[in-house]
C-alpha positions in Angstrom: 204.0 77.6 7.3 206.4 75.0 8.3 209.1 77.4 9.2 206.2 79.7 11.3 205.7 76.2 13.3 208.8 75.4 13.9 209.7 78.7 15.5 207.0 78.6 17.8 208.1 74.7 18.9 211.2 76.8 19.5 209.6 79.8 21.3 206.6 77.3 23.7 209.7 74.4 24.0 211.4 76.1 27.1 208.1 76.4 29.4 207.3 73.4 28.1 210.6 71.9 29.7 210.4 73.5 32.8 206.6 72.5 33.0 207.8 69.2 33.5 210.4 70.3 36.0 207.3 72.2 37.8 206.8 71.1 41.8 204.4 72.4 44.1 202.2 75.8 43.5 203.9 78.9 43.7 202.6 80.5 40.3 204.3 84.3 41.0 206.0 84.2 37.8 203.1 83.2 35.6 200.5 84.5 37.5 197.5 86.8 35.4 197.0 90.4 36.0 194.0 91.1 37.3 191.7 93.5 35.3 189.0 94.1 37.2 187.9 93.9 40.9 188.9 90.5 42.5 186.9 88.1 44.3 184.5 89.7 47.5 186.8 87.3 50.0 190.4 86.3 51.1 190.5 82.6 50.8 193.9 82.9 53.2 192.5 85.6 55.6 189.0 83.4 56.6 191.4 80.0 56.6 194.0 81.5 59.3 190.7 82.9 61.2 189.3 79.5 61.3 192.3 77.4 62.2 192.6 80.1 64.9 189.7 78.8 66.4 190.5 74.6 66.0 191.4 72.4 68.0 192.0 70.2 65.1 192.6 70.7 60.8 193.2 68.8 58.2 194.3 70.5 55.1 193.3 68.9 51.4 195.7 68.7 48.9 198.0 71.2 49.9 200.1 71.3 46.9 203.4 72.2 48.0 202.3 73.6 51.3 202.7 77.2 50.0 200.1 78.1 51.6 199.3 76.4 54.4 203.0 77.5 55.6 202.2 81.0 56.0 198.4 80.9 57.4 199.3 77.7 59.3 201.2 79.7 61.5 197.6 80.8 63.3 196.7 77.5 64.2 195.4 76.7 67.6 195.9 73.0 68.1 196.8 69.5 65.2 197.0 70.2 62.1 197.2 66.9 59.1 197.4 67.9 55.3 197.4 65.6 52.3 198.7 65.6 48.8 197.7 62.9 46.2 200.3 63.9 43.6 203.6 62.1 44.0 205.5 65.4 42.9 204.0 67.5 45.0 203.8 65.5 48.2 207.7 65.1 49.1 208.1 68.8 48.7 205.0 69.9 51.2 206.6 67.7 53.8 210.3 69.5 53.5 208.0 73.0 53.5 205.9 71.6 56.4 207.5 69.1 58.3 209.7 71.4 60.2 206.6 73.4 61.3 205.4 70.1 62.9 202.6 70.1 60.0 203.0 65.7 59.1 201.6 65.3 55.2 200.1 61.9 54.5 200.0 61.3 50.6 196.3 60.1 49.8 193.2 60.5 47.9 191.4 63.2 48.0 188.1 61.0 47.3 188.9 58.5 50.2 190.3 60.5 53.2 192.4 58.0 55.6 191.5 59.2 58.6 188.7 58.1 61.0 185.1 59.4 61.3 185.3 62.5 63.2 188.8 63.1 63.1 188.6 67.3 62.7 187.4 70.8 63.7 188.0 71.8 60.4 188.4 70.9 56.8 190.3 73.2 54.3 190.6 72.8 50.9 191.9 75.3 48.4 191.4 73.8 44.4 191.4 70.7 45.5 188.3 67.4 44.7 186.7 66.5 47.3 183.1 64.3 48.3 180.9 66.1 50.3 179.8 63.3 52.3 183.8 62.1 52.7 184.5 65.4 54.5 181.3 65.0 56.2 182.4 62.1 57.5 185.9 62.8 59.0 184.3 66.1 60.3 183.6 66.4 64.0 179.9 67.6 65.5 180.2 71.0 65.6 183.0 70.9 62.9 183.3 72.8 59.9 184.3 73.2 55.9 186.0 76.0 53.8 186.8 75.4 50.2 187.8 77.4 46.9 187.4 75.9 43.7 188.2 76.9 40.3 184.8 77.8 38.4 184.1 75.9 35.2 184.0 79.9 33.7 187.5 79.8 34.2 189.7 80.5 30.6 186.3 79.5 28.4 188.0 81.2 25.8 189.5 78.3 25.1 187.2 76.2 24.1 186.0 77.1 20.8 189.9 75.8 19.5 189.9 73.2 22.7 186.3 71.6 23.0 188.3 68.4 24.7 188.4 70.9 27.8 187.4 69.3 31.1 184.3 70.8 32.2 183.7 70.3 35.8 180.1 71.4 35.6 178.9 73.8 38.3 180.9 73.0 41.3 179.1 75.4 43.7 175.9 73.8 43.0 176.7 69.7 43.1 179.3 70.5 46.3 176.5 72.7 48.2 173.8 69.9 47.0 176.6 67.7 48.3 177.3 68.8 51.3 173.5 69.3 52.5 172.7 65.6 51.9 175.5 64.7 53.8 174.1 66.4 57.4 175.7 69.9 56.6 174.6 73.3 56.8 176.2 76.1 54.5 177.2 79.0 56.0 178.3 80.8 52.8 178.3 80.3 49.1 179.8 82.9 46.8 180.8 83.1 43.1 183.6 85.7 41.4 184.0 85.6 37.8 186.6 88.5 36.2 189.2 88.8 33.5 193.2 87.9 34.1 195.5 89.0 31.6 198.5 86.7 30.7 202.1 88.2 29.3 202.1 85.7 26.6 201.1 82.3 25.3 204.3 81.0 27.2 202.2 81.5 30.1 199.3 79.7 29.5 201.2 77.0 28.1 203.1 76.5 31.1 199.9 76.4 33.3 198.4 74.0 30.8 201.4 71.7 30.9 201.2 71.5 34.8 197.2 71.0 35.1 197.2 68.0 32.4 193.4 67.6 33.6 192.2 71.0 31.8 192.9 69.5 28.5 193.1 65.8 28.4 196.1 64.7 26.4 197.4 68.3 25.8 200.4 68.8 23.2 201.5 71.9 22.5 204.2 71.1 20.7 202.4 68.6 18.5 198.9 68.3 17.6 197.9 71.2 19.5 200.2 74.1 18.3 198.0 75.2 15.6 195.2 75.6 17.9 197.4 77.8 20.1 198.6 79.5 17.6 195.1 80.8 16.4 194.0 81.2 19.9 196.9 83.4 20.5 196.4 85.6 17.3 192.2 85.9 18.4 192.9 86.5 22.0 195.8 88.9 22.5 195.9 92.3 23.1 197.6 95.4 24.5 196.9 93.6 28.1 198.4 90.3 26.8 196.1 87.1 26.4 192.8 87.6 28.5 190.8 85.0 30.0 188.3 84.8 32.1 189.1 83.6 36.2 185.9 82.3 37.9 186.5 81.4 41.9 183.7 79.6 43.9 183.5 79.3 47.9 181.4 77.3 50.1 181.6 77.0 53.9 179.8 75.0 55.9 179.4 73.4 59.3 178.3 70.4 60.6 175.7 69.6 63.5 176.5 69.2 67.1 
């Protein structure tokens, strides 16, 4: 047994490695296979059509600007983004500065920006208060976020009960956002299965989303748990779990 372990420390160390290396979002490489029909919108597609139509647009949490560099290109007048993590936020303002896109590094929770500031809030897996973007919101303005769904890899939780659970997001940000003056314009739920090459994989992810399991060691005190989870959960698609996606949009009175 001890031998077992220390071959999969040796197998998980690597992505483990380059987890802590990790900057930005760009996921390609690790990314799940999707199994089944994905979600009934394009996140990207309505975000380019609505910065098409502001005059200002203030991006949250941007990540590494992925992308906001490719549907930033449609954008009709300012647009601000932020990034609260100190890794990420240096390597959004190489991506974006050059496109005139400034990134102010910020919370999420307390916007610094005055009352009013925006046409349009985006905000793509990022925490937010619904009466924060309310407030930096111009009349007329509007709001169009993806969060990940509290469904997302619950397959994990019988060996990792620690898990953050969110609760449901759709429901407190759409309570949220209506006690705050807003009116939603659309709220939608996809849930579906995304199959992973390998535990390597969903380690990695793990490793750079420390929040989904609070004090996560997958070399340490959680390899055992991983190591049943992998035998229970893989097959000829690779380790399955579940992906659940929510969007809201709203808009704000003149």
């Amino acid at each position: 047994m001890a031998d077992d372990a220390e071959r999969a420390r040796d197998r998980l160390r690597p992505c483990v490695e380059r987890a802590a290396q990790a900057s930005g979002w760009r996921l390609d490489d690790v990314a799940p296979r999707r199994l089944g029909p994905g979600e009934p919108w394009r996140y990207a597609t309505r975000a380019s059509e609505m910065l098409a139509r502001a005059g200002s647009a203030l991006d949250m949490g941007t990540g590494g600007g992925e992308l906001l560099e490719s549907v930033g290109a449609s954008r009709a007048g300012r647009l601000v983004a932020t990034e609260p993590w100190a890794a990420n936020a240096p390597v959004a303002a190489r991506r974006l500065g050059p496109l005139g896109i400034p990134v102010v590094k910020g919370s999420s929770l307390a916007l610094p920006f005055r009352a009013g500031a925006f046409d349009l809030v985006l905000n793509r897996h990022e925490e937010l208060d619904p009466a924060e973007v309310a407030r930096v919101l111009a009349p007329g303005g509007s709001v169009l976020t993806q969060q990940v769904g509290r469904g997302t890899w619950a397959e994990l939780r019988p060996w990792f009960p620690r898990m953050h659970d969110p609760g449901d997001l759709l429901e407190a940000y759409a309570d949220g956002m209506r006690a705050a003056g807003l009116r939603i314009v659309r709220r939608d739920r996809h849930a579906g299965p995304g199959a992973y090459r390998g535990l390597e994989d969903v380690v990695f992810i793990l490793c750079i989303a420390p929040w989904t399991i609070p004090g996560f060691d997958p070399l340490g005190r959680d390899l055992r748990a991983l190591l049943d989870a992998e035998a229970r959960l893989s097959g000829p698609d690779g380790i399955v779990l579940t992906e659940e996606l929510l969007l809201l949009e709203a808009t704000k009175g003149p």
